[in-house]
C-alpha positions, 0 to 999 in steps of 0.5 A, spaced: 740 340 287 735 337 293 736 345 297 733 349 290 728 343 289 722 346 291 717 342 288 718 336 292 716 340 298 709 344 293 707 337 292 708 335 298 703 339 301 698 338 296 698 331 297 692 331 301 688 336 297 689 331 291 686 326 296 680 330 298 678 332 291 679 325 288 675 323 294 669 329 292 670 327 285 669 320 287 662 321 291 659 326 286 659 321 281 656 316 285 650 323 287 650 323 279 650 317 276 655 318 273 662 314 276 668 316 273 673 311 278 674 303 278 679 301 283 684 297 281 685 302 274 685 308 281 689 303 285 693 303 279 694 310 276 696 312 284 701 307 287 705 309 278 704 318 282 708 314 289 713 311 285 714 317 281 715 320 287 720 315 291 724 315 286 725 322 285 728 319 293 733 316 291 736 318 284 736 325 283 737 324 275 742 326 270 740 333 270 742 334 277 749 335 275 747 341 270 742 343 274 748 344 280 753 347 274 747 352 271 745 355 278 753 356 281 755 361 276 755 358 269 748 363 267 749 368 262 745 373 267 742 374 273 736 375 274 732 378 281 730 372 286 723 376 288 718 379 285 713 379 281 716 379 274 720 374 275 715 369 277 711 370 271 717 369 267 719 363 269 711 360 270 711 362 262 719 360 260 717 353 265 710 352 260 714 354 254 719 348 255 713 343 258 709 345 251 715 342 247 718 337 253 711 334 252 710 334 245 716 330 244 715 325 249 709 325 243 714 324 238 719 321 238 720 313 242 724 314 247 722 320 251 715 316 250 717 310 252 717 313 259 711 318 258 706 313 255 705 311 264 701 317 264 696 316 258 695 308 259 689 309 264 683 307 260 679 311 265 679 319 265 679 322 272 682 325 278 686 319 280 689 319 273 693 326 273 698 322 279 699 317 274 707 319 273 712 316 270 718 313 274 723 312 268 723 318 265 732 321 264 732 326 258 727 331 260 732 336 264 735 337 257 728 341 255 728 346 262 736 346 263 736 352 258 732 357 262 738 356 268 744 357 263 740 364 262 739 366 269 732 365 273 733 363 280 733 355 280 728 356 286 723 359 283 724 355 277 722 349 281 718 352 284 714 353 278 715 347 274 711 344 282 705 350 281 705 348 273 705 340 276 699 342 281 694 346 276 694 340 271 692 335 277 685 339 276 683 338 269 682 331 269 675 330 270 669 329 266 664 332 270 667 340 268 664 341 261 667 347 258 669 354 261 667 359 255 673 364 254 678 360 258 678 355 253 681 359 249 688 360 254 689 355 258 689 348 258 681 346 260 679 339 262 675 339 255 681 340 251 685 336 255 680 330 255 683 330 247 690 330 250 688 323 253 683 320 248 685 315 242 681 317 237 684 318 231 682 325 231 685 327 238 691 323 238 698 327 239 693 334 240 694 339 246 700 338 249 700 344 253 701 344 261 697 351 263 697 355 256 694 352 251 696 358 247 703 355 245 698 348 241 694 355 237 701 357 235 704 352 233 698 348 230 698 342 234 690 344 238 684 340 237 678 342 241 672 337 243 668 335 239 660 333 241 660 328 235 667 324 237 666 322 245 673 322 247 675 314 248 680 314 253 687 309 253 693 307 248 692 305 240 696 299 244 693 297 250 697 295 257 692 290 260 695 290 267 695 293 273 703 291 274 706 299 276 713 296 274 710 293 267 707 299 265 713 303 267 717 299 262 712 295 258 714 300 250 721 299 253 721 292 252 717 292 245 722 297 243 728 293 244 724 286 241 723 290 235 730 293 235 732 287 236 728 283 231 729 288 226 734 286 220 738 292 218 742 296 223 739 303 221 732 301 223 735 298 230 737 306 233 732 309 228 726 306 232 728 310 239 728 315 234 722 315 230 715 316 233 711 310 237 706 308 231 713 306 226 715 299 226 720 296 220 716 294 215 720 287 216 718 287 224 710 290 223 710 284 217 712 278 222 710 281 228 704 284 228 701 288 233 693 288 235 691 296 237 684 297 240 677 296 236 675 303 238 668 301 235 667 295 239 671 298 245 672 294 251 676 296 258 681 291 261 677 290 267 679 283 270 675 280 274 677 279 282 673 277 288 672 282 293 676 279 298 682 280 293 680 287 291 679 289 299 685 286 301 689 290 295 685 297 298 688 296 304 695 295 302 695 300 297 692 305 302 698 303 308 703 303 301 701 310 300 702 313 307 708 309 307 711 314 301 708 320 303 712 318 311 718 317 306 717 323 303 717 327 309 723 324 312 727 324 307 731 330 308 734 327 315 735 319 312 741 316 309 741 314 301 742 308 302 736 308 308 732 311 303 733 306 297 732 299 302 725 303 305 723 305 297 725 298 296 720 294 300 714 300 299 715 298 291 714 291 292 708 293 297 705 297 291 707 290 285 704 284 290 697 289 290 697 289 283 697 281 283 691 282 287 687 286 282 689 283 276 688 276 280 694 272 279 696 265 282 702 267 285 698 274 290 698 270 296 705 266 296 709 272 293 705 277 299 706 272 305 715 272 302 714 280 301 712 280 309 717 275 312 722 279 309 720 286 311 720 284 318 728 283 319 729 289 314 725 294 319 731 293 323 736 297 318 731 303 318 731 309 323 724 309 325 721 310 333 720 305 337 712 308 336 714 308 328 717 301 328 711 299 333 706 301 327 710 297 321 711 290 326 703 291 327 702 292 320 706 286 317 703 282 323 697 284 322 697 283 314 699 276 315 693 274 319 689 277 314 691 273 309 690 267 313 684 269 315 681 272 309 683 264 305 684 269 298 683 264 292 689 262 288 686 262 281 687 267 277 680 270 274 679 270 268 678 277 264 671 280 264 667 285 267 667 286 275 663 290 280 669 296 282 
């Protein structure tokens, strides 16, 4: 499947467009006064976009063996490898099934469970769009359809990458309306909707470039002046921890599943969508949502050495998977899994930074310690293995001489 993924490669190379517009973003808000980032939340939403894309390194998903099926021979026509037609087919026929992929990952718990990573940040910016799930199984179901019918798997992934890289762009607050386009395509206006939790947006919007599917099958909501857009989920996440978020509803879903006395609610609450609860399990374990009047971001507050401390693991962290992603045509699997490994731990110990946990400093140092023997089982360069001995060596150094605080902070307001 890899040799037809295309979209590894398309994204791969706009990585550093990403980064550049963030950054842009990030100034302009600061020229105008109106800066739509914070650190750790930003930190956060893109080490989730990382580990999204290290996971697609080491586990392909159930899909890849209908995919492989589809695409050598069991297709009912076949279609034309070039031209321009059949790149607007598949563009429409991707956004087709994104359009009710995405609603149902709305929809139904289990396919939200997965999908929820992307709409947990209480801020609304650029850094936002790379803040992907790594958990989700289910999704090819959705997509398998249009290779059983013929289009070319490459240019089908091909066109899931370029339906992928036009949405990074409507994450923004600084674009306001675009006149007639509002229209056709999904805007930053109405996908700013897609993300709010205000009664009135939510579950609305759910197209990836047309909003022309949302119009027909009445699930469109424009942005209204009245009801400013409060950004988040009705049940907050309040951590920064990448791996909680990826399972957090997972686990509330499996207590509740467990907690519920007849059997059908056990299965029907995967099923059923994410607001319903057995009435049994709602009356004895209640769930407090956000008071949109009297809204409040989870916002902990941190010393700055931490948060700089962070910063600097996070940025080494991320140019760790995009090396990742760049040899891994050439690596092992197993070689693969070991370096996804300790980048993922890299991405959890920053965490602890952000949110101020007691146990950043020791489970930092042990995180360190061990990497040094597990570079040996990589096949880095003499200069490659130079840089990650300095970086491990240089992080321990910093730790000590940086004399982080051991407490955690409590929750408040910070200077981000």
């Amino acid at each position: 499947v890899l040799r037809y993924d295309k979209s590894m490669q398309i994204i791969l190379y706009a990585i550093p467009g990403f980064i550049l517009l963030i950054l842009a973003e990030w100034v302009y808000g600061l020229v105008r006064n109106r800066n739509t980032y914070r650190l750790a939340d930003t930190i956060t939403s893109i080490s989730l976009g990382s580990i999204s894309r290290l996971r697609g390194l080491v586990f392909l998903g159930l899909g890849s063996w209908f995919y492989t099926r589809a695409s050598n021979g069991y297709h009912l026509f076949d279609m034309p490898d070039s031209g321009v037609a059949i790149w607007v087919f598949a563009l429409l026929a991707y956004d087709f099934s994104y359009y009710w992929f995405h609603r149902v990952s709305h929809e139904v718990n289990l396919f939200w469970a997965a999908h929820v990573v992307h709409h947990q940040s209480e801020d609304y910016n650029l850094g936002t769009a790379l803040r992907q799930s790594g958990s989700g199984l289910f999704g090819f179901i959705f997509y398998l359809p249009w290779l059983v019918v013929g289009i070319p798997p490459d240019i089908f992934f091909a066109s899931g990458a370029l339906n992928l890289v036009y949405q990074f762009w409507v994450h923004t607050q600084h674009v306001k309306r675009i006149g007639a386009l509002e229209y056709v395509l999904i805007t930053p206006s109405n996908h700013r909707v897609h993300h709010a939790q205000n009664a009135v947006y939510i579950d609305r919007n759910y197209g990836g470039i047309l909003c022309v599917w949302d119009r027909l099958f009445g699930t469109f909501q424009d942005e209204l002046e009245q009801e400013p857009c409060i950004y988040g989920i009705r049940k907050p996440l309040h951590s920064y921890n990448p791996f909680w978020a990826n399972i957090h509803v997972y686990w509330t879903t499996l207590q509740d599943s467990w907690r519920a006395s007849r059997w059908q609610d056990k299965v029907r609450i995967w099923f059923k969508g994410p607001g319903w609860r057995p009435a049994d399990v709602a009356a004895a374990y209640p769930v407090q949502k956000s008071d949109l009047d009297d809204f409040r971001k989870y916002d902990p507050s941190v010393p700055r050495a931490r948060r700089l401390y962070a910063f600097f693991q996070f940025v080494c962290a991320t140019l760790a998977t995009t090396g990742l992603l760049v040899v891994a045509g050439s690596w092992q699997p197993a070689e693969l899994l070991l370096a996804s490994g300790m980048t993922g731990m890299a991405f959890f110990t920053q965490s602890l930074f952000t949110e101020g946990r007691r146990l950043a400093v020791p489970l930092e140092c042990i995180r360190l310690i061990i990497s040094f023997p597990a570079l040996a089982y990589l096949p880095l360069g003499t200069q490659e293995s130079m840089v990650a001995t300095l970086y491990l060596a240089g992080s321990l150094v910093l730790l000590a001489a940086l004399k982080l605080p051991s407490t955690r902070a409590a929750v408040g307001t910070a200077d981000y």
